[in-house]
N, C-alpha and C positions, 0 to 999 in steps of 0.2 A: 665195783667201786673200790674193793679192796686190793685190787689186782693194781688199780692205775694211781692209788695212794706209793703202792711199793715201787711202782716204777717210775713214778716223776719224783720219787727220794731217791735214786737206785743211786747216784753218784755221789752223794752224799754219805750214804751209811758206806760206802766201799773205803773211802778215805780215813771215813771216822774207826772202822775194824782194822786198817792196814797194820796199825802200830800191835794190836788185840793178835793179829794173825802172826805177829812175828817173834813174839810172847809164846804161843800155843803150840810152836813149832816141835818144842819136843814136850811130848806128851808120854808119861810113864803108866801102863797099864798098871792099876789100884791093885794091892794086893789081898788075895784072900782071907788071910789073917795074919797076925799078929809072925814078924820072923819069915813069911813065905817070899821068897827071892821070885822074881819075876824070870819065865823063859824066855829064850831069845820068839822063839813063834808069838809070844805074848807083844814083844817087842815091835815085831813087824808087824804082825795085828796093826798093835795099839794105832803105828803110825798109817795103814789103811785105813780105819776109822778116822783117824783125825781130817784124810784129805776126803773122806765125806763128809765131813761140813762145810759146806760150798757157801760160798757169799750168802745165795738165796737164803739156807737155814739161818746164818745170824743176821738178817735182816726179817723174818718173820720173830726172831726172838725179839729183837727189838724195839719190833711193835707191839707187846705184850702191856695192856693200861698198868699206867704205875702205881696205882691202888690192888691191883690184883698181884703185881711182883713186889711190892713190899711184903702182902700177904704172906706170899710164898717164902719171901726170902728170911723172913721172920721164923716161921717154922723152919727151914733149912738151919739156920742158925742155934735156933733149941735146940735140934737133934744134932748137932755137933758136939753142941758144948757137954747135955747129957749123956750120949750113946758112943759118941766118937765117929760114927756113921761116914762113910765116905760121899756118898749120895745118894739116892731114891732108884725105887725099882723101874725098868722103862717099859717093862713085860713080866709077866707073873711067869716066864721062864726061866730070869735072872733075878728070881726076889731073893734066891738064900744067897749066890755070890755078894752081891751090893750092900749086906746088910753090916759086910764084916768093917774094922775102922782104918783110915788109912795113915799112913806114914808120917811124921814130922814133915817131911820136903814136899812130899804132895799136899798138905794140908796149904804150906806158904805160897805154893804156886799159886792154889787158886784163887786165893783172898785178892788175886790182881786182875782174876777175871771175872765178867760179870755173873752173880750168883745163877742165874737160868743157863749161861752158859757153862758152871761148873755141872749142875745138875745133868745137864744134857752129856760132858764128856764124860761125866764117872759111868752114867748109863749105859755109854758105847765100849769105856775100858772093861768093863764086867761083861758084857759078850763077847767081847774079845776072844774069851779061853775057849767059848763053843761055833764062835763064825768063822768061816773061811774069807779069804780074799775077792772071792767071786760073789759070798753072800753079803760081804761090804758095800761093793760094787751098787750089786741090787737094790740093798738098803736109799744109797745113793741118790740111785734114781726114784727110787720110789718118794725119798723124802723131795726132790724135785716139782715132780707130778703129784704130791699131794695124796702119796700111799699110803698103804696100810699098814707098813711094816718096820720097824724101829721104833727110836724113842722123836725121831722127825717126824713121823705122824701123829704121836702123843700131841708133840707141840702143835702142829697143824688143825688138830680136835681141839685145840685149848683157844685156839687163836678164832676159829668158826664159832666158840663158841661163846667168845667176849665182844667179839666185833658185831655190831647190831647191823642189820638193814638200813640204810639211808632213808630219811623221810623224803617222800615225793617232793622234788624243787616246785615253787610257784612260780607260772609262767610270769607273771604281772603281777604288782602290788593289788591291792584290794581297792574296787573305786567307789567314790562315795555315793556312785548314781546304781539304783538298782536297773537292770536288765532294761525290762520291762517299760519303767519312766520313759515318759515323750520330751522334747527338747523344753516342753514352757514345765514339765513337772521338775527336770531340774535346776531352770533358772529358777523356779520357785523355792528352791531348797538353797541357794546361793544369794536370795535374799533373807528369806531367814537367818539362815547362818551367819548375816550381815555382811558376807565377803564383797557383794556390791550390793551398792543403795539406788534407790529409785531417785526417777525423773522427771520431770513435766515441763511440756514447752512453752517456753517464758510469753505469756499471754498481756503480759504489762506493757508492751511495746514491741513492734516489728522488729525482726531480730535480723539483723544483715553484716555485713564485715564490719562498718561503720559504727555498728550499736557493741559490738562485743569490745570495740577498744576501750568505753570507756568503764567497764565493767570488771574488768579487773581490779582485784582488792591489793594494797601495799604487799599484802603475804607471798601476792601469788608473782611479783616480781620481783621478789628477795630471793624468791626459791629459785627463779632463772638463773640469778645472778650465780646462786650457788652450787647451779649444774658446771662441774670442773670442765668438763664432757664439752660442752657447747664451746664455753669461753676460751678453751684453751684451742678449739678449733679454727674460733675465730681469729686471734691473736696470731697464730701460726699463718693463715692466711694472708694478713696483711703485712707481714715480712717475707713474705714468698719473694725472691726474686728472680725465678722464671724456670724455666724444666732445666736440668743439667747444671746451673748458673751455680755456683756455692757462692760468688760476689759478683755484684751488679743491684741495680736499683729496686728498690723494693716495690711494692706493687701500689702503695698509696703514698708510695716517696715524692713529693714534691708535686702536687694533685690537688685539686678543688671534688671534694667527697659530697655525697649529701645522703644524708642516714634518713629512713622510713621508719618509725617507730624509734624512737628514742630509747623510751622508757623516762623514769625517776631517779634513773642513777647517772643516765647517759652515760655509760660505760662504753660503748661501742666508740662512739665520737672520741671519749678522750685516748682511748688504746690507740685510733688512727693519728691523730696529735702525735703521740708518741712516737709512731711509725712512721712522722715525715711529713705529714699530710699538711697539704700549704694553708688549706683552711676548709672547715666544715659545716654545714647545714644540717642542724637538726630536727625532722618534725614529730612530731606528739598531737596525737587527738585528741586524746585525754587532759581534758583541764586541770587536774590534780595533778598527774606526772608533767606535765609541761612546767609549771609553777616548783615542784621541788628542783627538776634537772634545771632549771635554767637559777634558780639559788643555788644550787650546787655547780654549778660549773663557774658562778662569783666568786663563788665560797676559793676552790681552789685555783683561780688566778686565772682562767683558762676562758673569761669571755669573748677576750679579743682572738680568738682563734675558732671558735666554737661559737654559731646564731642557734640559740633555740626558739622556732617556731611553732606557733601554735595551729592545728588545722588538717583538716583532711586535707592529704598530696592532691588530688585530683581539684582540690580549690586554693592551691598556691599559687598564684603568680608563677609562668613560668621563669621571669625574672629574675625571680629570688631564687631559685635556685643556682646562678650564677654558671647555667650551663656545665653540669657535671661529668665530670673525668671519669669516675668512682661511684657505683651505686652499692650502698652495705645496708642490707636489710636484715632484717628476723620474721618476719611477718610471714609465717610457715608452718601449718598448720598439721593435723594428726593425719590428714589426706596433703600432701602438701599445698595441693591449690586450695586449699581450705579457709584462708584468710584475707584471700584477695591479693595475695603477691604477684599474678599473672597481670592483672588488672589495673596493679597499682604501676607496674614497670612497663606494662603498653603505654598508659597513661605519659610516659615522662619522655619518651622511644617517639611517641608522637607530637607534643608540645616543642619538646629541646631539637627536632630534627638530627637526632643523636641514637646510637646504639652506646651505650658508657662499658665501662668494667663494670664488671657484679660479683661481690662477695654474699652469697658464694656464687657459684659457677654453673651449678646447676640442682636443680634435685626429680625424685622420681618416685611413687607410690608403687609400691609393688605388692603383689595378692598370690597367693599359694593357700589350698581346701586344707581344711585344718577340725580337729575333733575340740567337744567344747571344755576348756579346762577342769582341772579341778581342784577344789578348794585350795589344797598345797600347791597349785600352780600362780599362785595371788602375793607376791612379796608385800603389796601394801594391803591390805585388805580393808572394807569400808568400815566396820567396826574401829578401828585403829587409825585411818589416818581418811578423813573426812574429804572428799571427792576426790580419788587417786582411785578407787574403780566403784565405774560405774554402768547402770545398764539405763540404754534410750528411751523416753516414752512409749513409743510402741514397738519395743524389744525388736530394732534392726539393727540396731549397735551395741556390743558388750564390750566397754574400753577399760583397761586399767593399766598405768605404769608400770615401767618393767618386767611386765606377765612374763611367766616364764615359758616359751615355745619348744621345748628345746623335743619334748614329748608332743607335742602338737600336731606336727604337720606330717601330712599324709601324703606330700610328694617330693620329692629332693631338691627342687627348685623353687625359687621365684621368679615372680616374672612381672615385669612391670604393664600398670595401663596407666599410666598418665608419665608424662617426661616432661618434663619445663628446663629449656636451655634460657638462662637468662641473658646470654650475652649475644641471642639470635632475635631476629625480629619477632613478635611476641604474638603477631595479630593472627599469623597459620598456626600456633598453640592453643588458639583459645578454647574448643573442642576436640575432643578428642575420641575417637572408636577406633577399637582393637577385639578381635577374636583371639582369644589366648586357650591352647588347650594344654593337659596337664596328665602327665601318665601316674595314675596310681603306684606307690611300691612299700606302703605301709598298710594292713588292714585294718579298719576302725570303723566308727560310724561319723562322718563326716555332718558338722554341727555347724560351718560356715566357709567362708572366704576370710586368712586372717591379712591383713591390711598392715607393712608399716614403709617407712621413710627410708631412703638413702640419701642422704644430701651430698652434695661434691661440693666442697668446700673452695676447692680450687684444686686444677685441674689433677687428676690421680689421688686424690685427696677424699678419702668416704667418711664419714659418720650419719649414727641415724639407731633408728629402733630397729634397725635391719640385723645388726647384730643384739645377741642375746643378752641384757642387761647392760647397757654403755651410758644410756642419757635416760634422762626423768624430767627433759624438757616435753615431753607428748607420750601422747597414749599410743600406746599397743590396741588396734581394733581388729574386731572380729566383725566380721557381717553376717546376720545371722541368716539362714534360711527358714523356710516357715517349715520345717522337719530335717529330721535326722535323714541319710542316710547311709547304709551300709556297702562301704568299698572293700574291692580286694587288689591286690596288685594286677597292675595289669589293664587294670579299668581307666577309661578317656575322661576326663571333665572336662567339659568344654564349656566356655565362657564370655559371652558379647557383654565388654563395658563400655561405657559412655561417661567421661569426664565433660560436663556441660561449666566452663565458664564464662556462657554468655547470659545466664540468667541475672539478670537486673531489675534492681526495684528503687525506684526514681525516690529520695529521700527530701523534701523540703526544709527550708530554714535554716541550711548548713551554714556557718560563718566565716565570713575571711580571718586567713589568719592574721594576729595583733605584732604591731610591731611599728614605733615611730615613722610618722608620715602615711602610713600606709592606711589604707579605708576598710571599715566591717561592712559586712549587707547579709542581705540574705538571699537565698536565691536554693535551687533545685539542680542535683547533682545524680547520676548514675551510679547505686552501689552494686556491688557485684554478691551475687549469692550462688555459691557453686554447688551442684546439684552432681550425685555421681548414682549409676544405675548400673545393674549385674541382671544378667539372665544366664542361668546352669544349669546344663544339662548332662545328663551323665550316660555315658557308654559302657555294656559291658561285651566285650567278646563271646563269651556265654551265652548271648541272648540274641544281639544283635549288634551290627555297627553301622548298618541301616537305619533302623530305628530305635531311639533313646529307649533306654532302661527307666528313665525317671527326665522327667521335664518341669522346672518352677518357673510359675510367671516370673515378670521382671521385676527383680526387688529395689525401688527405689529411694536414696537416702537423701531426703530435703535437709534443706539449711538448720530446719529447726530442733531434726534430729542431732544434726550435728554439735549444735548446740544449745543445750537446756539448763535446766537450770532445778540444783535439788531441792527433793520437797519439803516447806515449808519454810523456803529461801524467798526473796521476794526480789532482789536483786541480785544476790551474786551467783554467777556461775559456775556450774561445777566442773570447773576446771583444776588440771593435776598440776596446774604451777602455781 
């Protein structure tokens, strides 16, 4: 340790002695006493000792702790001022030489060098009178190698004998889960802890894409709004004017748009306005948001350019839709087919007799084996910021915003099971199976499949939870398995998913959307409830690649899992926007 401290300083301390060496160059053998003329053999000495102090000796002096060389250099200074003392014995074979005082001119030289390095040359000039040039030599070397012989091994014994042993480095921080603990003993200690809160599935009504639209509370679409991340993607998008183009027509220049989700603020509609757009369709499920956006788009001037419609897409008129150019949705969820965006855009792909544009372009769920966080892995934690993490009624989903993965994942990739092109026919999307397998190159114990988004904004254009802290529009998921297990590099996970968006659950009583001339009823509509399933199996080289090391049934994640709702909530969701 102390070896590769001197040597990754080595260039440094040479430059910092250069000026110190150039100083030192003549060097007057100390005289005996009081009137004693120095020999010329004194002289030559003197100068073969000096060119044995090699760089190495004044970079071992100069790592001497500087509480130990004040020490010293405090006592050197006493016995100057009291005794006259030229410097200290190196060897009890030069203590009577060394003790006598030395000269006016010798004293001012050294005051410019440093006091360990005076001590150390007055030691060398007092052998001087009994060494030979060959015993210099030796010296030399020995101070070198770390010998026994001079006042360089004194210093050498002084420096072994201040410099401690390093304390053993720790491989890894310390983690909050003991050893031993099973996967449910420390999701039990991460709700204590309150890092995530409990769940329970929403039992007050069928819960499908349909019922979570109007579920959302004002908070949780303020918070959208104020994801920079999202909006600024969007915005960029709809001034895209084509790959290579730096001028040409923007991509909702001069176009008949129709937005899927509004919102309260209608933000998306009016940025297309902005961007060119000839005119736009708004629709809103939600009774609440429909009624503030469509005040608010009076309020700023912007009706006659902007319809807001009230209504689930799949019960507009395809009329009213006025046959779309431009399809801009958000309806995208922590799996992305999550919300029924696949569903809603078959929907309109089949009515309009049309494929439209789609902002965005495309998105893709991707899943990479991952160990299960820990506390300090949690930027929001549930104590602090109320449904931003949370864990599924029956502990197959652990989601929280902006988790931090960065320590997570236990293989170098991801890899996508679900893709949704939205500017491709939609209806050979609607399921999906993929075998994905995954080489191990981290070892850990492996606590799930972690789950997030890429969206394609437009074309070459990413954002999503895919990178590490970007948006806090969705969660970060983990999928949990029902045990730990322990991987090493090297080892296959291999993985059969099933993105199911053909599950449907027929909703009654839906209403036409409201808008002069136009008729309400009620009638029975197909909602989409998307169901996604993992089976993992794990390979090790070790044991076999025939047969699995470890095999779990097929973990499947229903709608309801998906979305629940915290306890002691009775309607709102525990959603992280």
């Amino acid at each position: 340790m102390v070896g590769a401290m001197w040597s990754s300083e080595r260039g440094g301390r040479q430059g910092s002695f250069k000026e110190s060496g150039r100083n030192n160059s003549r060097v007057h053998a100390p005289r005996c006493r009081s009137g004693c003329k120095p020999t010329t053999t004194a002289k030559s000495l003197s100068t073969a000792c000096r060119n044995s102090i090699t760089t190495n000796s004044r970079k071992r002096e100069a790592e001497l702790a500087d509480d130990y060389g004040n020490k010293e250099n405090s006592g050197n200074k006493e016995n100057t001022g009291n005794n006259g003392a030229c410097g200290e014995n190196s060897t009890s074979a030069t203590s009577t030489s060394s003790t006598s005082s030395t000269s006016s001119g010798s004293g001012n030289r050294s005051l410019s060098r440093p006091l360990k390095l005076q001590r150390r040359l007055s030691g060398r000039g007092s052998s001087a009178h009994s060494l030979s040039a060959t015993q210099a030599t030796n010296d030399r070397k020995a101070d070198d190698l770390g010998g026994d012989c001079g006042g360089a091994s004194r210093v050498h014994r002084e420096l072994r004998g201040l410099i401690l042993a390093p304390p053993p480095l720790k491989s890894r921080r310390m983690s909050a889960y003991f050893p031993d603990w099973s996967l449910h003993q420390k999701l039990d200690l991460l709700l204590k802890m309150g890092i995530v809160a409990t769940t329970k599935v929403n039992e007050s009504e069928e819960v499908h894409t349909l019922s979570i639209c109007g579920q959302f509370a004002e908070e949780n679409h303020l918070a959208m709004l104020q994801d920079s991340d999202r909006v600024s993607y969007y915005r960029k998008a709809m001034y895209w004017t084509g790959e290579g183009k730096s001028e040409g027509k923007r991509l909702v220049e001069g176009r008949r748009v129709l937005e899927i989700g509004t919102g309260p603020i209608c933000l998306l509609s009016i940025n297309a306005v902005n961007a060119g757009a000839k005119h736009v369709v708004a629709l809103e499920a939600s009774r609440p948001s429909h009624c503030r956006a469509k005040k608010f788009v009076e309020a700023i001037g912007m009706s006659h350019k902007i319809d807001i419609l009230h209504g689930y897409s799949k019960r507009v008129p395809a009329e009213l839709f006025k046959k779309p150019e431009v399809v801009i949705h958000e309806i995208i969820g922590d799996f992305v087919s999550q919300e029924g965006v696949a569903d809603a855009l078959l929907d309109v792909q089949e009515r309009t007799g049309s494929i439209p544009l789609s902002i965005p372009f495309g998105a893709e769920t991707l899943i990479c084996p991952a160990s299960l966080p820990e506390p300090e892995h949690f930027l929001y934690p549930a104590h602090s910021y109320e449904g931003r993490s949370i864990l599924s009624p029956r502990r197959i989903l652990l989601q929280s915003v902006r988790l931090n993965t960065s320590h997570l994942l236990l293989s170098e990739e991801f890899q996508a099971f679900e893709t949704l092109k939205f500017q491709s026919p939609m209806k050979s999307q609607m399921e999906q199976r993929k075998t994905l397998k995954f080489v191990i190159s981290r070892p850990g114990c492996m606590a799930g499949l972690l789950a997030v988004i890429k969206i394609e904004i437009y074309p070459g254009m990413f954002f999503g939870t895919f990178r590490n802290g970007e948006t806090d529009s969705w969660y970060t998921s983990l999928v949990l398995l029902p045990e730990e297990v322990t991987v090493e590099p090297g080892d296959v996970v291999c993985v059969e998913s099933c993105a199911d968006m053909r599950n449907y659950s027929k909703v009654h009583g839906a209403k036409q959307p409201q808008k002069s001339g136009s008729k309400t009823g009620s009638g029975s509509v197909l909602v989409s409830k998307p169901t996604y399933s993992f089976t993992v199996t794990v390979y090790k080289p070790s044991f076999s690649f025939r047969r699995p090391f470890k095999s779990f049934p097929p973990i499947v994640v229903p709608f309801e899992e998906q979305a629940p709702v915290l306890c002691g909530a009775t309607r709102r969701y525990a959603d992280k926007r």
